[in-house]
C-alpha positions in Angstrom: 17.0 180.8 -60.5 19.6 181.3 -63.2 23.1 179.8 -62.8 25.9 179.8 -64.8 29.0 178.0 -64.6 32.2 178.4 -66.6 35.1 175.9 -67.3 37.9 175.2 -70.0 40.3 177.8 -68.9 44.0 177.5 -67.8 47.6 178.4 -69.2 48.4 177.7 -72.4 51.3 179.4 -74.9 51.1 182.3 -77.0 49.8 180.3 -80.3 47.5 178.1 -78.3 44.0 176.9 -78.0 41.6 176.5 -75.6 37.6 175.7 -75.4 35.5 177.5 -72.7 31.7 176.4 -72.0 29.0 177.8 -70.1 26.8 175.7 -68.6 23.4 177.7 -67.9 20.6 176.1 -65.7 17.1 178.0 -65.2 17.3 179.6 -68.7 16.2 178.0 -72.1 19.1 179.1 -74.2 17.1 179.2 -77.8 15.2 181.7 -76.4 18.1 184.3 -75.5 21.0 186.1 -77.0 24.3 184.7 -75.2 27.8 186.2 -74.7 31.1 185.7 -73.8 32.7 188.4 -71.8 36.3 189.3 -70.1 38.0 191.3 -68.0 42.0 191.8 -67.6 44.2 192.3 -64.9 43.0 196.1 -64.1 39.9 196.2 -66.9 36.6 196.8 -67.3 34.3 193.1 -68.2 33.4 193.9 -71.6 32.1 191.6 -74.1 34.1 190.4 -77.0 31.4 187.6 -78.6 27.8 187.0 -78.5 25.5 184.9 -80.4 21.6 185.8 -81.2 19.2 183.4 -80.7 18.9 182.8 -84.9 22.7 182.0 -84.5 24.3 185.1 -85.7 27.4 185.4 -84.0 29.1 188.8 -83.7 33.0 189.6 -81.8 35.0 192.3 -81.2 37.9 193.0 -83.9 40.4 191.9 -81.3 39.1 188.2 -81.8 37.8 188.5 -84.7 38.9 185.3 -87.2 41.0 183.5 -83.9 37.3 183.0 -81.8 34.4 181.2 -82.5 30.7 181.3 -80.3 28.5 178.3 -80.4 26.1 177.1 -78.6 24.2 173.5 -78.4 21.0 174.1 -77.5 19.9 170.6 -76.0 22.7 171.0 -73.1 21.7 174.8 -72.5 26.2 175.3 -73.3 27.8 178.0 -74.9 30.8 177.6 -75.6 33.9 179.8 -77.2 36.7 178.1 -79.2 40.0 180.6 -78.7 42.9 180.0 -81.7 45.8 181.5 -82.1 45.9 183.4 -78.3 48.0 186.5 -77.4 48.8 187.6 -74.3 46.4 190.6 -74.3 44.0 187.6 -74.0 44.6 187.2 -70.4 41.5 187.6 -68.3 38.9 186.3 -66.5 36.3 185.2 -68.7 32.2 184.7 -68.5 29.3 184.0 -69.9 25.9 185.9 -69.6 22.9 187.3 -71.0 23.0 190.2 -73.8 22.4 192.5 -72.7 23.9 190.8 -69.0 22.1 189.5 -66.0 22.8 191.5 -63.0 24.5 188.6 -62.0 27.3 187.2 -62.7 28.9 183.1 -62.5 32.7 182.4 -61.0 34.2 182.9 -64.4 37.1 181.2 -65.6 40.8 182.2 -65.9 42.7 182.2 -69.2 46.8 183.1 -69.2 48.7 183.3 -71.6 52.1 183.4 -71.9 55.6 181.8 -72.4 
C-alpha cells in the first residue's frame, strides 16, 4: 500500500524559503513521474512541479525560477525547494503520482505573510 507523507512547511515572510519532502513508502520512485501539488484557501489542488522519472523537471510559470523539484532516489523523497515566496503561495501542499493516485497524504501547510 502506498503512503505518502509531507513535511517542511510552516510560516515564513514574504522573501522566504522553505524545503518540503515527501516521503513515499510502497512505491519505487525511479520508476514513476512525481509532483508537487497545492491548493489555496478556496482553490482547486492543481499541480505546479513534477519531475519525470529521467529527471526532467517541469513547473508552472507562477514558480517558475523561485522552485526547484528533486528527488533522491535511495530514500524514495521528493522534495521542493521554495525561494523568494509570495503570498499567493499560501496553500496546502502535496505530493503524488503524475498523473495522481486517487489518494491523497495529509499535506503540509505553507503561509506566508508579514
Amino acid at each position: 500500500q502506498v503512503q505518502l507523507v509531507e513535511s517542511g512547511g510552516g510560516l515564513v515572510q514574504p522573501g522566504g524559503s522553505l524545503r518540503l519532502s515527501c516521503a513515499a513508502s510502497g512505491i519505487i520512485f525511479r520508476y514513476v513521474a512525481m509532483g508537487w501539488y497545492r491548493q489555496g484557501p478556496g482553490k482547486q489542488r492543481d499541480l505546479v512541479a513534477s519531475i519525470t522519472r529521467g529527471g526532467t523537471s517541469t513547473y508552472v510559470d507562477s514558480v517558475k525560477g523561485r522552485f526547484t523539484i528533486s528527488t533522491d532516489n535511495a530514500k524514495n523523497t521528493v522534495y521542493l525547494q521554495m525561494n523568494s515566496l509570495k503570498p499567493e503561495d499560501t496553500a496546502v501542499y502535496y505530493c503524488n503520482r503524475v498523473p495522481a493516485w486517487g489518494f491523497w497524504g495529509q499535506g503540509t501547510q505553507v503561509t506566508v505573510s508579514s
